[in-house]
C-alpha angles and dihedrals in degrees: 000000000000115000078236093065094042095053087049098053088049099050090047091055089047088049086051091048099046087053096049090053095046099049084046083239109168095195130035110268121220082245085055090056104046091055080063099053089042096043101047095040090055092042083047093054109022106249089116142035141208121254123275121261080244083088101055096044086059093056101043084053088052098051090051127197087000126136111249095214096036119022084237112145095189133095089006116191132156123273133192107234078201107042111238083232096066089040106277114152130225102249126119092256081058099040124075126184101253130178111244095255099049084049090056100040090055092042110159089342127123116247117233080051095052091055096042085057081055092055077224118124108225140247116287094218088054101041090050086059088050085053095049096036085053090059101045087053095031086049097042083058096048092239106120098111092043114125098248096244095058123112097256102055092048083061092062102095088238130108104234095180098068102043104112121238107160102005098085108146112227112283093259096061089040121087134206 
């Protein structure tokens, strides 16, 4: 499997998953599911795109001073979605809104790691920019359609691994 076809499964699941919460659906609808089909066969083949990081700029201007991983508004600071260690940058694709004590919980771990250890799954809204902030980088390094155990994707500071593809809890246990 290319880095490319993973990434789409799991944002079509995470697509299936965003319009489920938001329609305070308990179960997957048969219109859930076809966003998924929709979504990961044009990602697959290039006939669509995700959405740009704009969006998610918008919405973190919206929420306002509230932690990204949490909900906390108290004790906001920045965090790197992509540590700095592991070669995140400091620009606002990079850079959520975190309480204190979740910034320091995550630390220089990856995040989709730091939420496994939790036995926790992650915020959708968080996990979309993941998604988005993988393929700038995985794009910028020409390793898209890379299968996902070669060299050069390993080099890419995600954790590819964790990232869920076919695990998504039912909407009513999920958050935004």
């Amino acid at each position: 499997m290319t880095l490319r076809e993973l990434v789409a499964l799991a944002y079509g699941n995470l697509a299936m998953a965003h319009y489920a919460v938001t329609h305070g659906d308990k179960q997957y609808s048969k219109t859930a599911y076809m966003i998924r089909a929709k979504l990961t066969r044009g990602l697959r083949y290039g006939s669509m795109a995700m959405g740009s990081v704009l969006a998610d700029e918008k919405l973190k201007f919206h929420n306002g001073a509230q932690c990204s991983y949490c909900g906390c508004t108290e004790q906001i600071v920045l965090d790197h979605l992509i540590p700095g260690a592991a070669g995140g940058r400091d620009t606002g694709d990079n850079l959520l809104p975190a309480c204190k004590r979740c910034n320091s919980s995550k630390g220089s771990k990856d995040f989709l790691r730091w939420y496994q250890a939790r036995g926790e799954f992650p915020p959708l809204m968080v996990l979309r920019r993941y998604l988005k902030v993988l393929v700038i980088t995985a794009e910028t390094a020409g390793v898209m359609d890379y299968p996902v155990d070669s060299d050069g994707v390993r080099e890419v500071p995600f954790a590819i691994e964790a990232i869920p593809v076919t695990c998504f809890p039912l909407p009513d246990l999920l958050r935004l």
